[in-house]
N, C-alpha and C positions, 0 to 999 in steps of 0.2 A: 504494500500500500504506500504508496506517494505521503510524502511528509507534506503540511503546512506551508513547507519554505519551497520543496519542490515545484507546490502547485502553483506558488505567486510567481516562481521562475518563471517556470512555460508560459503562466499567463501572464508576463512582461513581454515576453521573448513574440508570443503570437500578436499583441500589440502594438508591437516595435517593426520597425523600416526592416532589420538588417545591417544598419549599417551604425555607425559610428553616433555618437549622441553631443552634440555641443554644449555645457553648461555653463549661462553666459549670465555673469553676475554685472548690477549696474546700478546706478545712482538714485532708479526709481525702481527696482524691481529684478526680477531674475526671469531668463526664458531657457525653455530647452529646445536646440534643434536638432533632430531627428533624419539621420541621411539615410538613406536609402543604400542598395549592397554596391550601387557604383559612386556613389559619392554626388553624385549631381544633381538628384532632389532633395527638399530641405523640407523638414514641416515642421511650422512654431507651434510653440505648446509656451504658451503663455498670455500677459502676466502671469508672474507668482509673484504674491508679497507686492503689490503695485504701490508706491508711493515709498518703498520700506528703501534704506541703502541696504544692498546686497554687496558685502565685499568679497565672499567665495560660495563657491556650493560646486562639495564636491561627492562623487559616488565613491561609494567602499569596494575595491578589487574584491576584499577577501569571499561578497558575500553576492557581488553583482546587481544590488538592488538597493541598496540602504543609501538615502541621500544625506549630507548635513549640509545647510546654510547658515553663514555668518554672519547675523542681522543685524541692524541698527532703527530701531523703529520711533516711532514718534511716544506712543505710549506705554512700552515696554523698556524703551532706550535699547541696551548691548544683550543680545540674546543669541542664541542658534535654536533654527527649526530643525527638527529630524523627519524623515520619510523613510517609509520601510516597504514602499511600493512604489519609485520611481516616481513620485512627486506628484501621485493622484491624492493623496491626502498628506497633511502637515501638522507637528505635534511641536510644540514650545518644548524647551528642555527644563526639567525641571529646578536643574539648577547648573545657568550658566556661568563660562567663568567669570571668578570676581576676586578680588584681590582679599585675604587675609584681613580682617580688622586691625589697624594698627596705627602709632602714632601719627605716621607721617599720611596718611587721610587720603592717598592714591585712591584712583577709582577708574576702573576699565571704562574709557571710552566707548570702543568696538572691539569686538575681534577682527580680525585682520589674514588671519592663515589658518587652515587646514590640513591636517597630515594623518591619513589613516596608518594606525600601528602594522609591526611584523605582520609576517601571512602567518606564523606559529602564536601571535597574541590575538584573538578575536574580541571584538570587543574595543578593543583599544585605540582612543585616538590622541593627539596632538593638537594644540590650537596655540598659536598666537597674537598679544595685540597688540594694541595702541591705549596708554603708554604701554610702555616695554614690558610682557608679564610671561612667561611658559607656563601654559594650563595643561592635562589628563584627564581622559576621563576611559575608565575602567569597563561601560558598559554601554557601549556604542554611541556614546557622545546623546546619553541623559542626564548625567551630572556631570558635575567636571571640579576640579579641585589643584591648587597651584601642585608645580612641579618642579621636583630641584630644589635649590636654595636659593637659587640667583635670585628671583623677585623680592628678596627683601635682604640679600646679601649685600654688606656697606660698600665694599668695592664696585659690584656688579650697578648698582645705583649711579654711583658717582659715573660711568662709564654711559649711563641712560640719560644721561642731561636731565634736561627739562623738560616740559609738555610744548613750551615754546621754542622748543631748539629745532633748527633742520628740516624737517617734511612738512610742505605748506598745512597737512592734514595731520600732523600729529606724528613724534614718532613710534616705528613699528618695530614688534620682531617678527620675525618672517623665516622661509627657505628651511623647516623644519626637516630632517633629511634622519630617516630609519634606516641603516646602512642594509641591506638586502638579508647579508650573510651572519648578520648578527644583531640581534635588538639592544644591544646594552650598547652597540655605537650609534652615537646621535651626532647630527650638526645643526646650529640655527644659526641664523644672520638676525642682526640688530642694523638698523635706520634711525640716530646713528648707535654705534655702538662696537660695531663687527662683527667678524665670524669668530664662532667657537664651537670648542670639541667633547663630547663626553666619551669616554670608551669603558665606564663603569654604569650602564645604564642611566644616568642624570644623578648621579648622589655629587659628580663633581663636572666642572666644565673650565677649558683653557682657552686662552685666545690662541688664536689660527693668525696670524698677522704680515709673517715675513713674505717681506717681497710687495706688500701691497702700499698706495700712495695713497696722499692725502694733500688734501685743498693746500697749496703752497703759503710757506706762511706757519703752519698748525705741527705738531709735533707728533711726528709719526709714529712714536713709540706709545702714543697714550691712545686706547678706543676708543676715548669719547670722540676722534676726527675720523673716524674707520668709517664709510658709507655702503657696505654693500648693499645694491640693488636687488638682486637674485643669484639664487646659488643652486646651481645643480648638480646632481651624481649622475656618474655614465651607467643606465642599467648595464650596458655587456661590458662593462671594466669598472666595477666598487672602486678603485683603487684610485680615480680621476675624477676630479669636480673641476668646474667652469663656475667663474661668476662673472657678471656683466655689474661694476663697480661705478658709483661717482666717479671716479677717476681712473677707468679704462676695463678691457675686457681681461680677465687673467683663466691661468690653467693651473692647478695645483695636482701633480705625478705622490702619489704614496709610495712609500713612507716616509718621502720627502715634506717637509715640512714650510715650503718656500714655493709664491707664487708667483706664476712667468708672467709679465705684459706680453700677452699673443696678441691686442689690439694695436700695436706699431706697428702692424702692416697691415692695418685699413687704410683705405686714400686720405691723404693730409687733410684733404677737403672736405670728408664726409668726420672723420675722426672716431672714438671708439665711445663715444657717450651715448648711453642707452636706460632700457629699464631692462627689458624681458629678453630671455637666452634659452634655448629648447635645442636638446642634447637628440642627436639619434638613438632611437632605442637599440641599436643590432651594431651601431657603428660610431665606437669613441670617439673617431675623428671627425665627426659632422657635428657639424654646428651651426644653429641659425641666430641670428639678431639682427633688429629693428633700430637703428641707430637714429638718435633724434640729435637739433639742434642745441649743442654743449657750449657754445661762446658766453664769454663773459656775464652777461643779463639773461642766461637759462631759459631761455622762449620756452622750450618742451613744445616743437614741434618739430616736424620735419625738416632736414637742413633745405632750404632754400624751396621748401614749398614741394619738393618733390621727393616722397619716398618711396622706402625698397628696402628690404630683407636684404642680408649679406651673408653668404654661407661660406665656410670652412669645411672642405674634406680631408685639412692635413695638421689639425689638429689645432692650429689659428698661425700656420707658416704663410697662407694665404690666403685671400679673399674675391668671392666672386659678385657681382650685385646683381640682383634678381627683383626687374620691377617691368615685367611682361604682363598687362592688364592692368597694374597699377596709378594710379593717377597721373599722369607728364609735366603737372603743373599747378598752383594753384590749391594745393592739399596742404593746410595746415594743420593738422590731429601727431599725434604719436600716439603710443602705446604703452601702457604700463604694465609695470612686473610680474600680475599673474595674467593677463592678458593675451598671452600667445599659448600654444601648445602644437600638439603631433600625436596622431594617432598610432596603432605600432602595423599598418596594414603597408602592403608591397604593391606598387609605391607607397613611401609613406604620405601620409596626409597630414598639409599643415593648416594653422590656424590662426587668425587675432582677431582681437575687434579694438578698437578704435574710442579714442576722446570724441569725437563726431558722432559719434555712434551709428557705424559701420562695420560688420561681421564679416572679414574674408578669409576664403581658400583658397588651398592649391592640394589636385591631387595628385600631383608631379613632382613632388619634393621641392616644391619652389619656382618652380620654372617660369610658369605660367600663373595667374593668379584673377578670382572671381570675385564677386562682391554677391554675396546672400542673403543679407540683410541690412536695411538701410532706416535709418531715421531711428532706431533706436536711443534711451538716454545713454548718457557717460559711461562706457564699457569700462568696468574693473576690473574683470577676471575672465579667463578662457579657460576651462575644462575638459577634454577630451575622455569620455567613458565608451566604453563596451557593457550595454547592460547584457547578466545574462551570463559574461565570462567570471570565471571565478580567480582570484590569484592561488595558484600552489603553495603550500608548506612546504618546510625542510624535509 
């Protein structure tokens, strides 16, 4: 006899395109797009949460079905909704994160990031916010409870600034990273702050720093001037992360502890300033970024009105720009750091959407590029699910 969990399977699975699921979080709202097995029909399935700021909402591997979104609502304020059916129905958490009662009177903004736990931990997620907090929660993201020490460690504080430091919107921690091959190795990035490492499950965490720059001027040894943007792990190589930085794109090789500037061989012209960076899932050396306009007064748009994706197939020795379909002119938006993604299908399939709010693909690994959706609010996040697939265990 069919489980419970089986039967909601199939019945997603017989509802569903076939094909890849877009999860597009934004400043009013969240939508899901639904492609079809060739990639080239899209069906919105939305509003969700209309008027709500949606900063992520992301599906769970482990289970194929489980949604979490990271809300921000007018009468709730900082909360996450759960779905345990692909986002036909939506349940409040019952207890989101929230900082510790204590002296010094912090209070979560929003959350900010999403990270479901190991494929051996079920159950288990990861969230980060704005201010700087690392939340858990134990049972599929219904309660949540701090994590670590950091959030109220005197060090780790001093290194969190202020509410008014840095990110027009508050700063974040972010790029939450469950090492594949083991759950007790962690990584998160802080905005500002930096990257840092656990390799005892979160009882302790280091800074990750060498090799990386800072606003000239600021002293490079201290985290509180560290800015990373986004950080990622290579699924077919644990051993190599990429982050696309304030100040430039780098690659960090384990067990090496120092990271390269691979962005000094973008064109001088476009330069290595970005938000969002999406790693090939089959192939360490491929690398995509959106490179936005970095000059002195930070527009945060595209460098001279016309963008374009730039990919790396030699691990960032060089760079190719990929703006086939893309606007030629007159396109002022960029894209921010959960904002892009890739699906893991052959081609691969990519993703972003847009400050304009504009949804594109390409399902050529870049080559060529579509626009899907148009007039949407302020895209926050890009998602990429397979409902339906499950991630394996050890």
């Amino acid at each position: 006899m069919a489980s419970n969990d089986d039967t909601a399977r199939a019945q997603a699975q017989t509802t569903g395109d076939g094909g890849p699921v877009l999860l597009v979080a934004t400043r009013k709202g969240a939508w899901l797009y639904h492609g079809d097995t060739t990639r080239t029909r899209w069906r919105a399935d939305g509003p969700h949460f209309l008027g709500h700021i949606i900063n992520h909402v992301v599906l769970d591997p482990r289970d194929g079905l489980t949604l979490l979104a990271a809300a921000k609502t007018g009468h709730l304020g900082p909360t996450i909704f759960r779905s345990t059916d692909l986002g036909r129905s939506w349940h409040e958490a019952a207890q989101p994160p929230a900082f510790a009662k204590a002296a010094n009177g912090r209070a979560v903004d929003h959350t900010f990031w999403l990270t479901p736990g190991h494929a051996d931990e079920p159950g288990v997620w990861y969230a980060g916010t704005s201010p700087q907090g690392l939340f858990r929660s134990a049972d599929g993201g219904v309660s949540w409870a701090p994590f670590s020490s950091i959030n109220d460690d005197a060090q780790y504080r001093s290194w969190m600034g202020t509410v008014q430091d840095g990110t027009p919107d508050g700063p974040k921690l972010h790029s939450i990273i469950v090492d594949p091959r083991d759950p007790a190795h962690l990584y998160f990035a802080m905005s500002g702050g930096g990257v840092h490492e656990s390799t005892d499950g979160g009882r302790s965490f280091a800074p990750l720093l060498k090799g990386l720059e800072v606003v000239e001027g600021f002293d490079v040894g201290d985290p509180t001037f560290h800015d990373p943007h986004c950080v990622r792990l290579c699924p077919s190589r644990p051993d190599r992360l990429y982050q696309q930085n304030h100040c430039g794109i780098y690659r960090l090789d384990r067990p090496g502890d120092e990271w390269v500037r691979i962005g000094r061989s973008m064109p001088a012209q476009v330069g290595d300033i970005g938000f969002p960076l999406v790693v090939h899932p089959r192939d360490a050396d491929s690398v995509w970024v959106l490179p936005m306009d970095g000059q002195t007064v930070w527009p945060r748009t595209s460098p001279d009105g016309r963008p374009a994706v730039y990919r790396t197939r030699d691990g960032g020795e060089s760079w190719q720009r990929l703006d086939r379909g893309l606007p030629a002119a007159q396109a002022w938006w960029t894209v921010k750091r959960q904002a892009m993604g890739a699906d893991a299908r052959d081609p691969l399939g990519l993703y972003f959407g847009t400050t304009s709010g504009e949804l594109w693909m390409s399902g050529d690994e870049g080559a060529g590029w579509t626009c899907i959706a148009r007039h949407l609010p302020e895209i926050y996040a890009v998602e990429v699910a397979e409902p339906g697939a499950r991630m394996a265990s050890r």
